[in-house]
C-alpha positions as CSV (number, residue, x, y, z in Angstrom):
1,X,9.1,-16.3,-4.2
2,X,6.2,-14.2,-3.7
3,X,2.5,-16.0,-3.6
4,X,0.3,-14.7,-5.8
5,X,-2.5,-16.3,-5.6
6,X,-5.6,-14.1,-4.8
7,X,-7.2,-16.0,-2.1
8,X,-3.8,-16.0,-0.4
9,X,-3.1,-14.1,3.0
10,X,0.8,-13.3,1.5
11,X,-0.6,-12.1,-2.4
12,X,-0.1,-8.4,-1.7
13,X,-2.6,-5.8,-3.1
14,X,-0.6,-4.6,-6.4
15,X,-0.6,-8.6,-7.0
16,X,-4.3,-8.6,-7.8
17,X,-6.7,-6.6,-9.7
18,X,-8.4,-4.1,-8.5
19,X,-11.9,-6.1,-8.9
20,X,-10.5,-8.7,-6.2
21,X,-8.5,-6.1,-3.9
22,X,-12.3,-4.0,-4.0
23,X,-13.6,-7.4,-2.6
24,X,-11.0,-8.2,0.1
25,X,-11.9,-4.5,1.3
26,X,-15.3,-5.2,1.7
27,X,-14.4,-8.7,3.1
28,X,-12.0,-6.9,5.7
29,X,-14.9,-3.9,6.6
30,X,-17.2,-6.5,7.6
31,X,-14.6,-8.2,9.6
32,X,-14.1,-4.9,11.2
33,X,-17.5,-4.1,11.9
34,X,-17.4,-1.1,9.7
35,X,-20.3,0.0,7.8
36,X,-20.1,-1.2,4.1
37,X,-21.1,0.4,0.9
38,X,-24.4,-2.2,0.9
39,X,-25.8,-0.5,4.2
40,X,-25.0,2.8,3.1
41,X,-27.3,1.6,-0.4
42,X,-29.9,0.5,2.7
43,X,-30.2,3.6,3.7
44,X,-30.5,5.4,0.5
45,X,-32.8,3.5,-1.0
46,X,-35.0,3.9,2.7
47,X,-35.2,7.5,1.9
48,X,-35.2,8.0,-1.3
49,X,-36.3,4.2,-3.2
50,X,-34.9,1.8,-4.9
51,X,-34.0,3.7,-8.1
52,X,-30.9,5.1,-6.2
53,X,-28.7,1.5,-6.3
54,X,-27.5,2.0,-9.6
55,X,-26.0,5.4,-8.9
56,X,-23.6,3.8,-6.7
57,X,-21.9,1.6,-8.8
58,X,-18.4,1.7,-9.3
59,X,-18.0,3.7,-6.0
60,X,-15.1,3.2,-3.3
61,X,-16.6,3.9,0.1
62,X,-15.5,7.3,0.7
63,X,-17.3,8.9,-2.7
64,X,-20.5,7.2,-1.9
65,X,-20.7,8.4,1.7
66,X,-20.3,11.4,0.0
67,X,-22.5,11.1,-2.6
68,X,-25.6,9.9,-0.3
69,X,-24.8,12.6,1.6
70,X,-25.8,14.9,-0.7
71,X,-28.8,12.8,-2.4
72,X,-30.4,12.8,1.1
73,X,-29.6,16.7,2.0
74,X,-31.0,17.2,-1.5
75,X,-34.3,15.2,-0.8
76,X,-34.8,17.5,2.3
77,X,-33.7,14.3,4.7
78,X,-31.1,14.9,7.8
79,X,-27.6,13.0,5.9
80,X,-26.1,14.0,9.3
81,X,-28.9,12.1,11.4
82,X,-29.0,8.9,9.2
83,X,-25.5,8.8,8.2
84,X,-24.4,9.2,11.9
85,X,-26.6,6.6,13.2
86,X,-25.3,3.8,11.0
87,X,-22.0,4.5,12.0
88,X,-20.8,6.3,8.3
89,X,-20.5,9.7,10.0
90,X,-19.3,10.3,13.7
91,X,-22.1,11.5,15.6
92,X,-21.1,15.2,17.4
């Protein structure tokens, strides 16, 4: 019998909903040390203000590295710089 509970270490990803598996990937990035999409809203909202939070809902972490990306090239800030620095983008 499979467990699947949530919470559980053995409840495997198509067991839950996506609202909780989006949480045990954030759970797991922090675990890993890897930037999450709250730093990345940091950032933005650093640059740009605070209006910018809401534009990131609903985002998996990929899109919004993206998207910031462009808000800051747009906004005439370095993405590449600030993006690289936090650890989103790998610094050449």
């Amino acid at each position: 019998m499979i467990n699947t509970e949530p919470n559980s270490p053995k409840a495997s990803s198509k067991d839950m909903g996506s609202d909780e598996q989006r949480q045990l990937e954030k759970q797991s990035e922090k675990e890993r040390g890897e930037p999450t999409i709250q730093e990345l809203i940091a950032i933005c909202k650093e640059a740009l203000g605070d209006e910018v939070e809401a534009d990131f809902e609903g985002m998996d972490l990929p899109e919004a590295i993206g998207y910031a990306y462009t808000l800051l090239l747009e906004s005439g800030e370095n993405p590449d710089e600030l993006l690289a620095e936090k650890g989103f983008l790998e610094a050449e």
